[in-house]
C-alpha positions in Angstrom: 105.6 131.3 116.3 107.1 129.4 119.4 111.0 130.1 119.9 113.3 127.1 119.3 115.3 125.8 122.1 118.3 123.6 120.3 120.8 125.2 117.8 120.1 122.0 115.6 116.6 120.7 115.1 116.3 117.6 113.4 114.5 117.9 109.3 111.0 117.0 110.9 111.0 119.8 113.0 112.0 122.5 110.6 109.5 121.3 108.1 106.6 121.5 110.7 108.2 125.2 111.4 107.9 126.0 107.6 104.9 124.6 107.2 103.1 126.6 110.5 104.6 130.1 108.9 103.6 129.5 105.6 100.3 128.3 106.8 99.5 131.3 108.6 101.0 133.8 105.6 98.1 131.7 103.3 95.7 132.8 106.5 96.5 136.0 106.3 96.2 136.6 102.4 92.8 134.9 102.8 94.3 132.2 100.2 92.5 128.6 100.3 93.4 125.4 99.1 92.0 124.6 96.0 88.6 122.5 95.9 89.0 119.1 93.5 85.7 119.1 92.0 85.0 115.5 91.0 83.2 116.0 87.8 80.4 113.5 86.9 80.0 111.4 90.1 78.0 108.4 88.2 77.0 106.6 91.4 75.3 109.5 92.5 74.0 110.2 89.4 72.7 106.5 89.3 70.9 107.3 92.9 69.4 110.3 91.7 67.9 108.7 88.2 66.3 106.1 90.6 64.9 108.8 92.9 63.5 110.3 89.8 61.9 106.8 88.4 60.1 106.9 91.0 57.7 109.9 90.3 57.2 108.9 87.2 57.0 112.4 85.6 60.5 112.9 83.5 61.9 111.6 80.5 65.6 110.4 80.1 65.5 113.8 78.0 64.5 115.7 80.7 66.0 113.9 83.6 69.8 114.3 81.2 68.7 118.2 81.0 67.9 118.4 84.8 71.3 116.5 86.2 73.3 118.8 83.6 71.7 121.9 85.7 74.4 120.5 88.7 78.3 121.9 88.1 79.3 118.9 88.6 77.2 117.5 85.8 77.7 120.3 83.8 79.9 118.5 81.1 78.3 114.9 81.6 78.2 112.5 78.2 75.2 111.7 77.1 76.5 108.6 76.0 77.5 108.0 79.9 74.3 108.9 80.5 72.6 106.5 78.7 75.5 103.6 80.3 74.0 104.7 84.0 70.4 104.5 82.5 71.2 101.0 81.2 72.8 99.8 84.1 69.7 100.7 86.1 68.1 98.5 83.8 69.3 95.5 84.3 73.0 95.9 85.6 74.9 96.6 82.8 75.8 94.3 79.7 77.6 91.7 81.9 74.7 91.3 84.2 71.2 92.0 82.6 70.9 88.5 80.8 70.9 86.9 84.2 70.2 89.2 87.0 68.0 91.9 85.4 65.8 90.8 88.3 67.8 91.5 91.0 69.6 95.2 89.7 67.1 96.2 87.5 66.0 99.6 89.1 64.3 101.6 86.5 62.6 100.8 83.1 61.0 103.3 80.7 57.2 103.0 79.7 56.2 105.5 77.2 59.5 107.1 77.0 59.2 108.0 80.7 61.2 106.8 83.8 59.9 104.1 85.7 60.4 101.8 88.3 59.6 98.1 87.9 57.7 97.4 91.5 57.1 98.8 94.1 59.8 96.8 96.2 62.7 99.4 94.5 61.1 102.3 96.4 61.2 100.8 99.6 64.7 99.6 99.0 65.4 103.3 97.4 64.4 105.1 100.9 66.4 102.5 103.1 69.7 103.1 101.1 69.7 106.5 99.9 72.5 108.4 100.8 76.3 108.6 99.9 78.4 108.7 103.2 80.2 105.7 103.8 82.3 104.5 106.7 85.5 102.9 106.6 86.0 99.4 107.9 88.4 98.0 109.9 90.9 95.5 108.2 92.0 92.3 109.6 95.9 91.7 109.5 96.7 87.7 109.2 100.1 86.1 109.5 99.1 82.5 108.0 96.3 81.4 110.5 97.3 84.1 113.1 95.7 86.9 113.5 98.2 90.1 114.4 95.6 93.0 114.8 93.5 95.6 112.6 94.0 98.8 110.6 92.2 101.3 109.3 90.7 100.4 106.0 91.9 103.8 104.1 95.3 103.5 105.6 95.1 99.6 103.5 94.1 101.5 100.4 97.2 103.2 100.2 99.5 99.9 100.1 100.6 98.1 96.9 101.2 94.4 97.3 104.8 94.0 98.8 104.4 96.6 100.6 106.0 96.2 104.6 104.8 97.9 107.9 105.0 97.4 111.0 101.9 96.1 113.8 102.3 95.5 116.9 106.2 95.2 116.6 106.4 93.0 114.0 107.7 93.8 110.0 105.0 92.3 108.1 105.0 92.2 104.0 101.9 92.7 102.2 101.1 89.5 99.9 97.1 89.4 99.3 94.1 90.9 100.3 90.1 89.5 100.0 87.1 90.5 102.3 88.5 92.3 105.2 91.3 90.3 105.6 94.8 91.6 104.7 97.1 88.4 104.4 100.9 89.2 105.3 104.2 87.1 105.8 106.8 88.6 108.2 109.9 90.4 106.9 112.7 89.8 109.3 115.2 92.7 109.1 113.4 94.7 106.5 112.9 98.6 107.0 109.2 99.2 106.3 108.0 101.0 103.1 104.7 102.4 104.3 105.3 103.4 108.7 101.8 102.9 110.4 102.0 106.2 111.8 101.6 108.3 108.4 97.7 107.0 108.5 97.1 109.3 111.4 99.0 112.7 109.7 97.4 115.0 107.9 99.0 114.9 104.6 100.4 118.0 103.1 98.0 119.3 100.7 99.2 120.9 96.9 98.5 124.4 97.7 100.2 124.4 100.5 103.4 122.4 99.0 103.2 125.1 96.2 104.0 128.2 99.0 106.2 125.7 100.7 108.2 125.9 96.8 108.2 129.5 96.4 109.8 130.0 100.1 112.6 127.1 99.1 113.2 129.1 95.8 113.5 132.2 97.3 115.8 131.6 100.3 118.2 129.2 97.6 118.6 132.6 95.6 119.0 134.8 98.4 121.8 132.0 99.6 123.4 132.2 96.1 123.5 135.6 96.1 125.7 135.6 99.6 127.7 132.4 98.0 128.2 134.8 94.6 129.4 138.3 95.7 129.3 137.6 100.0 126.7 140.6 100.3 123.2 140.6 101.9 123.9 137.9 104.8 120.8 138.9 106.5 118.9 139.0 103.2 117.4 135.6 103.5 116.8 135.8 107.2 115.2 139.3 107.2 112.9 138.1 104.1 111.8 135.2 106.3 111.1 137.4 109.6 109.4 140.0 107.1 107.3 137.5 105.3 106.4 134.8 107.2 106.7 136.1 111.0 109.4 133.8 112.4 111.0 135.3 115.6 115.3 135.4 115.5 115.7 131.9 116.6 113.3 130.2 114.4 114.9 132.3 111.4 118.1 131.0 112.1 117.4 127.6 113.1 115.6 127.9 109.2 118.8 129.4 108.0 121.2 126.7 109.2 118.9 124.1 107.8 119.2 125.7 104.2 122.5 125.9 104.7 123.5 122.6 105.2 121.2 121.2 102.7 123.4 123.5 100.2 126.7 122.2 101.7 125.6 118.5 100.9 123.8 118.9 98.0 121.1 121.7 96.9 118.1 123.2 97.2 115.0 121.9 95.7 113.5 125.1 94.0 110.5 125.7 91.6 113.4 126.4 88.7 115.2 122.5 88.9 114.4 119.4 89.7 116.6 117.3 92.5 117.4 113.7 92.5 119.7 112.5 95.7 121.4 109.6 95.2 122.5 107.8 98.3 124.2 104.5 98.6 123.5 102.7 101.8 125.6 98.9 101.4 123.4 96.8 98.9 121.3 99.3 98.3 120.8 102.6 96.1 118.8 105.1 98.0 117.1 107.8 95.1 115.2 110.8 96.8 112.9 112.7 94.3 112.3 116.3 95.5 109.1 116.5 94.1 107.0 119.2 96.6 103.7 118.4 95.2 101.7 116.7 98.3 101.7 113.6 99.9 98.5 111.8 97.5 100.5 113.6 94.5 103.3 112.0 95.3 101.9 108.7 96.3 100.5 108.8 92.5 103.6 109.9 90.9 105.6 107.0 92.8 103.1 104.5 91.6 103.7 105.4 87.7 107.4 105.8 88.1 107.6 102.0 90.3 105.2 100.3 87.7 107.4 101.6 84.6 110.6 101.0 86.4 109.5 97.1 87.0 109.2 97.2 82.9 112.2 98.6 81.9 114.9 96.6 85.0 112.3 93.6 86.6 112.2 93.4 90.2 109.9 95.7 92.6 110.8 99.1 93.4 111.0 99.8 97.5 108.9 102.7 98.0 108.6 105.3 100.3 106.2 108.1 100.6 106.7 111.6 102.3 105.0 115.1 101.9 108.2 116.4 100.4 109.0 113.9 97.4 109.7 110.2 97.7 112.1 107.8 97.8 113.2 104.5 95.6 115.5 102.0 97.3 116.9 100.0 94.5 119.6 97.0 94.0 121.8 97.4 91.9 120.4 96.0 88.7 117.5 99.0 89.0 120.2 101.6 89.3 120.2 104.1 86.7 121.3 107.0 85.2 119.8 110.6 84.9 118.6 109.9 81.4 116.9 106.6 81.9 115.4 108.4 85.1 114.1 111.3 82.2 112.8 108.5 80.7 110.4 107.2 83.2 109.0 110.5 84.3 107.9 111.4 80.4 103.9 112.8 80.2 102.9 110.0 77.5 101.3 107.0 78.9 101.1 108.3 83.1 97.2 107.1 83.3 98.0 103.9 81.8 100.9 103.5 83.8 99.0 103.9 86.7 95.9 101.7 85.7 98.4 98.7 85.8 100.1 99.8 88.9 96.4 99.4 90.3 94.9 96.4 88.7 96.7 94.5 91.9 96.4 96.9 94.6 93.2 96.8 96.8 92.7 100.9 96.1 89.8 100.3 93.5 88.5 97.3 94.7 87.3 98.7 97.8 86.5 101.6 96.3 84.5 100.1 94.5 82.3 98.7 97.3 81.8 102.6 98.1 80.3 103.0 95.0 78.5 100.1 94.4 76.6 101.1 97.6 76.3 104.8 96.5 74.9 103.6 93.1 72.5 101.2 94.4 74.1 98.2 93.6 75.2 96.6 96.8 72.4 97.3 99.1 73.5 98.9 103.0 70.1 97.6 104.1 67.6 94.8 103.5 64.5 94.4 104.9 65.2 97.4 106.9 68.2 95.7 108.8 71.9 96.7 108.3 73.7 94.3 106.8 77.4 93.4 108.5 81.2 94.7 106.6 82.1 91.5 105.4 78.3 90.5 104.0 79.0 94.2 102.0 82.4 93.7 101.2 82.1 90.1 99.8 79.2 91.2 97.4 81.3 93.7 96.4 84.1 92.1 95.6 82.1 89.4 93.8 80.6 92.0 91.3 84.0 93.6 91.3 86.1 90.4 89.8 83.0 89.9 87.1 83.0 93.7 85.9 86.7 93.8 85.9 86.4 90.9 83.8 84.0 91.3 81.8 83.1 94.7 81.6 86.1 97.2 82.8 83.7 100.0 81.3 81.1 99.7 83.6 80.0 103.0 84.9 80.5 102.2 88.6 83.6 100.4 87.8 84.9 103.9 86.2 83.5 105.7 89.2 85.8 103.8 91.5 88.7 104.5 89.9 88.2 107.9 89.6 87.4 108.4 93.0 90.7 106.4 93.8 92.7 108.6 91.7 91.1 112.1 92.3 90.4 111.6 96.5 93.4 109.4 97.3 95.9 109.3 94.8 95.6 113.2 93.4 96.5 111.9 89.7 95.7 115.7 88.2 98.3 117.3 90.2 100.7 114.0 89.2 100.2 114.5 85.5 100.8 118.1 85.6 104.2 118.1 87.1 105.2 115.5 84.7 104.2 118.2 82.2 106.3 120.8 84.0 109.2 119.2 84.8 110.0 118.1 81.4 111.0 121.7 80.9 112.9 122.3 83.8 116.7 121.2 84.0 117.1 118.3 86.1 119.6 118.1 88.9 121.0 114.7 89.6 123.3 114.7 93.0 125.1 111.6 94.7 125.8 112.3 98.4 127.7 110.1 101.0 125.1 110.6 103.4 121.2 111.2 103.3 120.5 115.7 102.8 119.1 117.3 105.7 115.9 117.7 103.3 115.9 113.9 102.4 116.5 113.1 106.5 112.6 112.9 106.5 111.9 110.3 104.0 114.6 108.6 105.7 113.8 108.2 108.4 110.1 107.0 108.2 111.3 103.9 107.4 114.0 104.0 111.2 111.2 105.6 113.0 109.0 102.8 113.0 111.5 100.0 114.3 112.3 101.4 117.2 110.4 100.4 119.9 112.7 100.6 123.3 114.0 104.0 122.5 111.4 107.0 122.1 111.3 107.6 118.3 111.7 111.5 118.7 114.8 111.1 120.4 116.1 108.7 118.2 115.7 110.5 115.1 117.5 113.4 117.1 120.5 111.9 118.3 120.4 110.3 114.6 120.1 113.1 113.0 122.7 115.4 115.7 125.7 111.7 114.5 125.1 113.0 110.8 125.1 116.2 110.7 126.2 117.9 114.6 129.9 118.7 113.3 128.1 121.3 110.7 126.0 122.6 113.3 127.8 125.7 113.1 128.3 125.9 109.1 125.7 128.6 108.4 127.1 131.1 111.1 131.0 130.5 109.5 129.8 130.8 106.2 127.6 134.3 106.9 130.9 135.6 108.8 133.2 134.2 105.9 130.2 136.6 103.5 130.5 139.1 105.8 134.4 139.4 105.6 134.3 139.4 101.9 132.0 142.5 101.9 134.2 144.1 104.8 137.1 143.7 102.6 135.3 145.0 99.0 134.1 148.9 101.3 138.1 148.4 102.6 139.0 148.4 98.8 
């Protein structure tokens, strides 16, 4: 590991130390992150039936045996079976009374899988494939057009959402097409900073080792705060574990230390809420180390049954380590309304309706409507332009939703929405564990060293004559530089203690 060169690095760059030394222990105990296996992908299972009709040689029998050969097929329905069969058909119930003509892909003839004419093979071999490629997303302040973003960093934000392009706070109000329509938001901190779209997001497995080093170093730190013995405990297991040269360790260690002088630890055995109050506002940090898309999840159900139980919306903010709700003071709560809200009954429903208005599933949706032969990516052996795609899509989209929210492609979207960008397994199960776990509640007068990051996305993205870096330093140096030294006095003050008990 490279060797720090300030006594006091700012949260951002400890984190990125932890997260380079735990990365390379996982390395070296061969561990891997663990693969999400989406189970029953029905668009591709839809492509693969029509592949099949085509031969004209298997039954639906056979063909339901065949996919269920796959893993990821290995526990398919056959009653969702037979819905992907029928939609082939004809569409699905919505759409085969009208446009059996146009969707109808396969039909069976003596109990064996057909296709209709000869046109759905040629269509089959132009569009057969599942990679997609994102879009590019049009950003419009009333007639004005302010730039473009990534279309899978506009699947992340919820409608009211405000980020920042090309140095203007814009707030989220509608999207159609490939259009995102904004209105500005004049002295607003953003929710969502644009930079996040281009950082690798912290994965579960990772955030899990990340949790066992945090629970570790808080007990060695309580055993020094206890009975002042084993100063070097903590560092030493850090050198010894995960490689960190002298300076890194302490630059670790004074980090820790602070975070205990203002507030606590986050460990694997509690579960930390920060309360900060910044003027009008109530800033709640949720210390929730499960991943970024975890925590993007988690945030959604908590925001969607928080509007339920105190109106208004929730500000938002997303981070690796947890997130953060910035509340007025009609939202604020305490500890067991907060118990409340996080409660396992209910999460995937409480999501669904945090969704039906974001643009997540809808343009997920186009993914799979391609994928599952619905929405054609060629025709006539031309490729057809984004917005042509995009507004067949959503025109299908509103009708299913509509009329039939248990289309198979329609629940292929929003799984893939909840399992690639959203990570609602790993959501759901720490609602299940931290029901058990005894919940920690803290207000502070300023923001915790191991909050500073959450913080600060919002700060980092307004600043625009100042380098960011080195306003988030000298930010972070006004909060917290008279403790610089805290973690040396308190290790001498441990070391005095135990000098004093051999005395004795």
């Amino acid at each position: 590991m490279g060797e720090t060169s300030r006594g006091l690095l700012v949260a951002s760059n400890i984190n990125d130390l932890v997260e380079c030394a735990v990365t390379a222990r996982m390395m070296e105990r061969r561990e891997l992150e663990p693969v999400k296996i989406h189970d029953d992908p029905l668009d591709v299972l839809a492509q693969h039936l029509v592949g099949l009709a085509i031969f004209e040689s298997v039954t639906p029998d056979e063909a339901y045996a065949l996919v269920r050969r796959s893993y990821p097929f290995r526990n398919l329905d056959r009653k969702m079976f037979d819905r992907v069969v029928r939609y082939l058909e004809g569409g699905g119930n919505s759409l085969e009374k009208v446009y059996r003509e146009v969707f109808g892909k396969v039909v069976i003839v003596d109990g064996v899988l057909k296709i209709p004419k000869p046109k759905v093979a040629r269509e089959f071999y132009q569009n057969v494939g599942t990679i997609s490629t994102d879009q590019m997303i049009q950003v419009k302040l009333k007639r004005r057009n302010l730039g473009q973003v990534e279309e899978s960093f506009m699947k992340r934000l919820r409608i009211g959402d405000v980020f920042v392009l090309n140095g203007r706070c814009v707030r989220l109000v509608k999207t159609e097409l490939l259009v995102a329509k904004v209105v500005e938001a004049k002295s607003t901190l953003p929710t969502v900073p644009r930079w996040n779209a281009n950082k690798m997001p912290l994965a579960s497995g990772l955030a899990a080792e990340v949790t066992r080093l945090r629970t570790e170093v808080a007990r060695l730190l309580d055993q020094v705060k206890s009975t002042g013995a084993g100063g070097h405990d903590a560092e030493d297991w850090l050198a010894k574990n995960y490689g960190l040269s002298k300076d890194n360790t302490a630059a670790v260690m004074r980090h820790f230390w602070l975070q205990a002088e203002v507030s606590a630890i986050p460990t694997a055995n509690s579960f930390l809420i920060e309360r900060c109050p910044d003027g009008a506002l109530r800033h709640y940090f949720f210390h929730s180390l499960i991943g970024r898309s975890a925590n993007d999840a988690l945030s959604r159900i908590i925001a969607q049954r928080l509007q339920q139980v105190k109106g208004g919306n929730a500000l938002v903010t997303i981070d690796d380590y947890g997130f953060m709700f910035s509340l007025r003071d009609f939202q604020d709560m305490e500890l067991a309304e907060w118990q409340q809200l996080f409660r396992r009954e209910g999460a995937e429903d409480a999501l669904r309706l945090a969704l039906e208005e974001a643009s997540l599933v809808k343009w997920q949706f186009r993914v799979a409507a391609q994928t599952g032969l619905m929405v054609p990516r060629r025709v006539h052996g031309k490729e057809r332009g984004s917005r042509s795609l995009q507004w067949s899509s959503e025109i299908i989209f509103n009708v299913l939703r509509q009329y039939e929210p248990d289309h198979p492609l329609l629940i292929e979207a929003y799984k893939e929405a909840t399992l690639r960008f959203l990570d609602l397994p790993r959501a759901v199960e720490f609602l299940h564990l931290v029901a058990d776990l005894p919940w920690d509640l803290k207000t502070t007068d300023r923001v915790s060293p191991f909050s500073f990051g959450m913080y600060v996305t919002k700060i980092k993205e307004t600043m625009s004559l100042e380098d960011p870096e080195a306003t988030i330093e000298r930010l972070y140096h006004e909060m917290y530089g008279s403790q610089a030294e805290l973690g040396a006095t308190i290790e001498r003050q441990a070391i005095a203690v135990r000098m004093a008990k051999a005395t004795v």
